[in-house]
C-alpha positions in Angstrom: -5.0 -8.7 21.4 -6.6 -6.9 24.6 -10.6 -7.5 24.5 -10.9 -4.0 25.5 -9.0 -2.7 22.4 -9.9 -1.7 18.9 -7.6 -1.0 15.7 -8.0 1.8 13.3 -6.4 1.1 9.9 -5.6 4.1 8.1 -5.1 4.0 4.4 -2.2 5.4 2.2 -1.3 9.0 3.4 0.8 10.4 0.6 2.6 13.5 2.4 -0.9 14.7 3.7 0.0 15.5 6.9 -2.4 18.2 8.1 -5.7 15.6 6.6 -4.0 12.4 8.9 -4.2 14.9 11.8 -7.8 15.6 11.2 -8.6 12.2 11.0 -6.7 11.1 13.9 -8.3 13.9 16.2 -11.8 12.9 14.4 -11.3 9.3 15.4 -10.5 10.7 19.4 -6.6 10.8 19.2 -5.0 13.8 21.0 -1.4 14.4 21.0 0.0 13.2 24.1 4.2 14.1 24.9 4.3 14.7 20.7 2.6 11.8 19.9 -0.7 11.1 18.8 -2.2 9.1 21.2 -5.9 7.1 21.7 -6.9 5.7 25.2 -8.3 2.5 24.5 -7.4 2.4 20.5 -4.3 1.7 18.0 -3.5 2.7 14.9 -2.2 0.6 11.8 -0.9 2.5 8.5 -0.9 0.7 5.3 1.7 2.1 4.0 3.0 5.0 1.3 3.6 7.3 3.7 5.3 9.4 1.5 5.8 10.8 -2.0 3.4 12.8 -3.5 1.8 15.1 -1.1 2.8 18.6 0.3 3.8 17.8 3.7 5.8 14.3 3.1 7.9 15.2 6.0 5.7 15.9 8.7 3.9 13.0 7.7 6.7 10.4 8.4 7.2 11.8 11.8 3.8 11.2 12.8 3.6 8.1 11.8 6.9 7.2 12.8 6.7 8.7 16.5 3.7 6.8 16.5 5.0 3.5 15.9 7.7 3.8 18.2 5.8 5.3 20.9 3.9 1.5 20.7 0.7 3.8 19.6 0.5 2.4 15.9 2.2 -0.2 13.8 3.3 0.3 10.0 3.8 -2.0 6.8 5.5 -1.3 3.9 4.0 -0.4 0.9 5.7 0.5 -2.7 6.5 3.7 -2.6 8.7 3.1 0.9 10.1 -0.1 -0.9 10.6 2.8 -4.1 12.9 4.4 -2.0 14.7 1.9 -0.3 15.8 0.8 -3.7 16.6 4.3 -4.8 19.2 4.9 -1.7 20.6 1.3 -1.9 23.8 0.5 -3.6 23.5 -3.0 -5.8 25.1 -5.9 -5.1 29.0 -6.3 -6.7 28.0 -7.7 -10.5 24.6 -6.8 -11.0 25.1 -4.7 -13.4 23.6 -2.0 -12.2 24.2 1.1 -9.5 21.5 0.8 -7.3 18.2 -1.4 -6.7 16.2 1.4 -8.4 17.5 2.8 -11.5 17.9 6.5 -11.2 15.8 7.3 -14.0 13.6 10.2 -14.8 10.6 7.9 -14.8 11.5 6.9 -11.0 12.9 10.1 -10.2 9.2 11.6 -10.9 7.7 9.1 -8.4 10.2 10.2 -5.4 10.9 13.6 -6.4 8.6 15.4 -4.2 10.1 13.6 -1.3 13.7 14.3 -1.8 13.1 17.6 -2.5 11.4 17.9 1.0 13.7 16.3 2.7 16.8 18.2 0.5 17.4 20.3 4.2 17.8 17.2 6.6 19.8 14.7 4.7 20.8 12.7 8.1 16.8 12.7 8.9 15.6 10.7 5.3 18.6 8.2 6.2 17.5 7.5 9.3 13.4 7.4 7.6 14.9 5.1 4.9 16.8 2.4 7.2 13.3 2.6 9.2 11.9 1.4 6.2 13.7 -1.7 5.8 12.5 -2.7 9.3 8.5 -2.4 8.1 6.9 -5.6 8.0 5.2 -6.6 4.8 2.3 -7.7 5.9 0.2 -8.1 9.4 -1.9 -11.1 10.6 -3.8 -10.5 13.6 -6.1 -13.7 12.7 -9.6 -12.4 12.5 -8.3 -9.7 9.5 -4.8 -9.3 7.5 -3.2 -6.1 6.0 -1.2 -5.9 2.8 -0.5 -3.0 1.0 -1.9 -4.6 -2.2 -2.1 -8.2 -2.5 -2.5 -11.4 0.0 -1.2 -14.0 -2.1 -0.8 -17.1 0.5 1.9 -19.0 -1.8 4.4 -16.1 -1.6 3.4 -14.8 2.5 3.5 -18.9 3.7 7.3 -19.5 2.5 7.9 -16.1 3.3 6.6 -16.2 7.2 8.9 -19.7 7.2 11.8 -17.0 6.8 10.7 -14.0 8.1 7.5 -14.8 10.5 7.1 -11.5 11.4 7.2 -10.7 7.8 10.3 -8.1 8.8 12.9 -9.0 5.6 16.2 -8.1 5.6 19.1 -6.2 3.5 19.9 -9.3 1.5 16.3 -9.9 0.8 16.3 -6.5 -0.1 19.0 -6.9 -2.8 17.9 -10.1 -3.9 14.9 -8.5 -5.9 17.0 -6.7 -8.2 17.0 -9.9 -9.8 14.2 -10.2 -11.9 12.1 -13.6 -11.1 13.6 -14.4 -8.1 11.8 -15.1 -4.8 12.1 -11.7 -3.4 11.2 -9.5 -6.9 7.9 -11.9 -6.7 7.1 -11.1 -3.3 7.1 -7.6 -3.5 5.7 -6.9 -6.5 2.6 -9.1 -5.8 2.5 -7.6 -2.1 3.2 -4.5 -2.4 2.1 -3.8 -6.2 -1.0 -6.2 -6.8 -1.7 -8.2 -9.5 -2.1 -7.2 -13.2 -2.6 -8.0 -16.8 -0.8 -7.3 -20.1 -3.5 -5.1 -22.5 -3.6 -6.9 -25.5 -1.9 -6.1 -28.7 0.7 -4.5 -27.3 -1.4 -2.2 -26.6 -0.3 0.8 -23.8 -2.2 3.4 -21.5 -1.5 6.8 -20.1 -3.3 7.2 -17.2 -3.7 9.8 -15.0 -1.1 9.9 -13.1 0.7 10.3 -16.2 2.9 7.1 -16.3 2.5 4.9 -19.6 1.5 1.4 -19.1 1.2 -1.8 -21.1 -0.5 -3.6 -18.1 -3.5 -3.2 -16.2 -4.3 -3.9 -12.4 -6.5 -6.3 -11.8 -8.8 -7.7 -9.1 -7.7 -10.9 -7.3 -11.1 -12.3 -5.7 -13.3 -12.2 -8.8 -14.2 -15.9 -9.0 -16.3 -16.1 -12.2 -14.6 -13.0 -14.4 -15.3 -13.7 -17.9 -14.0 -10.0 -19.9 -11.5 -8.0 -19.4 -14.2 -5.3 -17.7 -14.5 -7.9 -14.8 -11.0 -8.1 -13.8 -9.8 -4.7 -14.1 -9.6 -2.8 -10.2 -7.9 0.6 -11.2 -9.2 4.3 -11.7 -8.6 4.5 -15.2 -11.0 2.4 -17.3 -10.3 0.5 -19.7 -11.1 1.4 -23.4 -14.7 0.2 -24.4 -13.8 -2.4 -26.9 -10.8 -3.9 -24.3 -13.2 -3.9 -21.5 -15.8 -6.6 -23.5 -12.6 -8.5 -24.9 -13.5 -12.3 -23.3 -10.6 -13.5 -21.1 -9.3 -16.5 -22.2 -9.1 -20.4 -20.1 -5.5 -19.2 -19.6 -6.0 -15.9 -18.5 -9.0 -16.9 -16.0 -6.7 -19.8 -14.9 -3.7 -17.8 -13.8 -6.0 -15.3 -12.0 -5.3 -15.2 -7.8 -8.5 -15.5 -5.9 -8.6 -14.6 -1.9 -11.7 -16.4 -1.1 -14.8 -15.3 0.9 -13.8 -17.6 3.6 -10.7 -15.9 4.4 -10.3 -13.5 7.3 -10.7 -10.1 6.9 -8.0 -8.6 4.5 -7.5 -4.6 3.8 -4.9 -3.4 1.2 -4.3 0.4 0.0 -2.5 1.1 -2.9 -5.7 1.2 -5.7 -7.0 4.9 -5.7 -10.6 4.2 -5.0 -13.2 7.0 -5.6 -16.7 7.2 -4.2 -17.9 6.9 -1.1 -15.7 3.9 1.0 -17.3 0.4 1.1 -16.7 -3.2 1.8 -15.5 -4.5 -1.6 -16.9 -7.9 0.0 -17.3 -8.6 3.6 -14.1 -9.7 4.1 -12.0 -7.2 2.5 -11.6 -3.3 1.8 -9.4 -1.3 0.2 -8.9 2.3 2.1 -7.0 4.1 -0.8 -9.3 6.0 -1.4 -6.7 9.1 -3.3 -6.2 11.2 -0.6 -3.5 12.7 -2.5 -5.5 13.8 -5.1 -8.1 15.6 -3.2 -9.9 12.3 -2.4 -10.4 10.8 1.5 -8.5 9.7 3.5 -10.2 7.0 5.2 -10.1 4.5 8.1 -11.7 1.5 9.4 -12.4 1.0 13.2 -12.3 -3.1 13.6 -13.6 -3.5 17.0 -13.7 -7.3 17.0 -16.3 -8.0 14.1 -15.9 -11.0 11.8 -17.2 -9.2 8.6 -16.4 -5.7 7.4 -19.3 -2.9 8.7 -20.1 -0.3 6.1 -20.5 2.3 9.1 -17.2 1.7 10.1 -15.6 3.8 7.7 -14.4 7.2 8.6 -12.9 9.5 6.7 -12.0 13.2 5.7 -11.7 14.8 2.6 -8.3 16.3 1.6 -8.9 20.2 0.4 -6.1 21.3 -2.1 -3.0 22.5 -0.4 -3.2 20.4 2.5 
């Protein structure tokens, strides 16, 4: 890294297009030859770009031109991993047609986006083959980005095949096999960690989807309910959130330790106004897409998060 330089890392954007351009220009960017473009600054996306928003399209370009302009760099997160399984045929014998079962519960996630892309077939190809090529996670040694989870025993055996954390199209199709190396990895990266509710017990929440599990925090060191774990906008029910966690359940818990470098993930719909979760890692989802903020963090060199680093806008419906 240049001394001179500084990285903005921009949390998930969701198809709002017209809010990432108000940020970028907020945070000096200027569009420069059709790109978006800082003098002494890049840009870093965590991931889901797409699906959901108004203006999923225009989004992906700017992020895209971006990136291959050299201005930004982009991970995956689940909702670009989503569609790569949607538009990619299984393997012979797997049972199945594609990586993602065409379902109406999948269908809902990546409707909006198909349907904005319905007039330029050849261009969402081309968006979905860059997909494969986003990294799943970036270590620039003073702070890490993830989209949800830095879990060390997945990324070290990963980076021994894939350093750059790049995968390829037969990592791809191996997670269509439940279990197996690759499912793990992205579900823990790109999905975060979670627990079963108890007693079979499922939630709506409101996004709509049905759930028996919830998501879960993975640097609480000394949890002991079910309240001290959870790390998602819907609460928990008031007699599930007291429910003591059991030696198991604490045991199996992932913890990213406060002597870790910095770490920033998406992916968790935070409300409020954004904060350090602890000095060494923040979460900038902060449900743009839902007429939350989208939000930023400036790292100019620091070693611990600075709450007045955060900048953000607030998405006005219809953007």
């Amino acid at each position: 890294m240049e001394e001179h330089q500084g990285y903005d890392i921009i949390g998930d954007v969701h198809g709002c297009a017209h809010t990432l351009e108000r940020l970028l220009e907020l945070m000096g960017y200027r569009v420069q030859a059709g790109v978006w473009r800082h003098p002494q600054r890049k840009a870093l996306f965590l991931g889901d770009i797409i699906d959901r928003g108004p203006r999923i399209r225009e989004a992906l370009h700017i992020v895209h031109g971006m990136v291959e302009a050299g201005e930004a760099q982009c991970i995956m997160g689940n909702h670009e991993f989503n569609a790569l399984g949607w538009e990619t045929r299984a393997p012979a014998g797997s049972g199945r047609e594609y990586l993602r079962d065409h379902n109406e519960r999948h269908l809902r996630l990546i409707g909006d986006t198909l349907e904005q892309f319905a007039p330029w077939p050849q261009e969402w190809s081309e968006f979905v083959e860059w997909f494969a090529q986003l990294p799943l996670f970036l270590d620039f040694g003073l702070f890490r980005m993830v989209h949800a989870c830095w879990d060390a025993r997945l990324i070290q055996p990963l980076r021994e095949q894939y350093p750059d954390g790049r995968i390829d199209r037969e990592f791809i199709e191996a997670s269509v096999e439940r279990g197996s190396f690759a499912a793990q990895t992205f579900d823990r990266l790109l999905r975060g960690t979670d627990m079963r509710l108890p007693h079979g017990m499922t939630m709506t929440g409101k996004d709509g989807f049905t759930r028996a599990f919830f998501r879960t925090k993975f640097w609480e060191e000394a949890p002991l309910t079910y309240g001290d774990v959870v790390f998602q906008p819907d609460a928990l029910p008031t007699e599930i959130a007291a429910r003591p966690l059991s030696d198991d359940q604490r045991a199996e818990l992932l913890i990213y330790g406060p002597e870790q470098p910095m770490l920033f993930v998406g992916h968790y719909w935070q409300q409020g106004r954004p904060h350090p979760i602890r000095p060494n890692l923040a979460c900038l989802d902060y449900s743009a897409v839902k007429y939350g903020k989208l939000v930023a963090y400036r790292w100019s060199g620091e070693r611990h998060l600075d709450r007045d680093h955060f900048v953000w806008v607030d998405v006005p419906k219809l953007d």
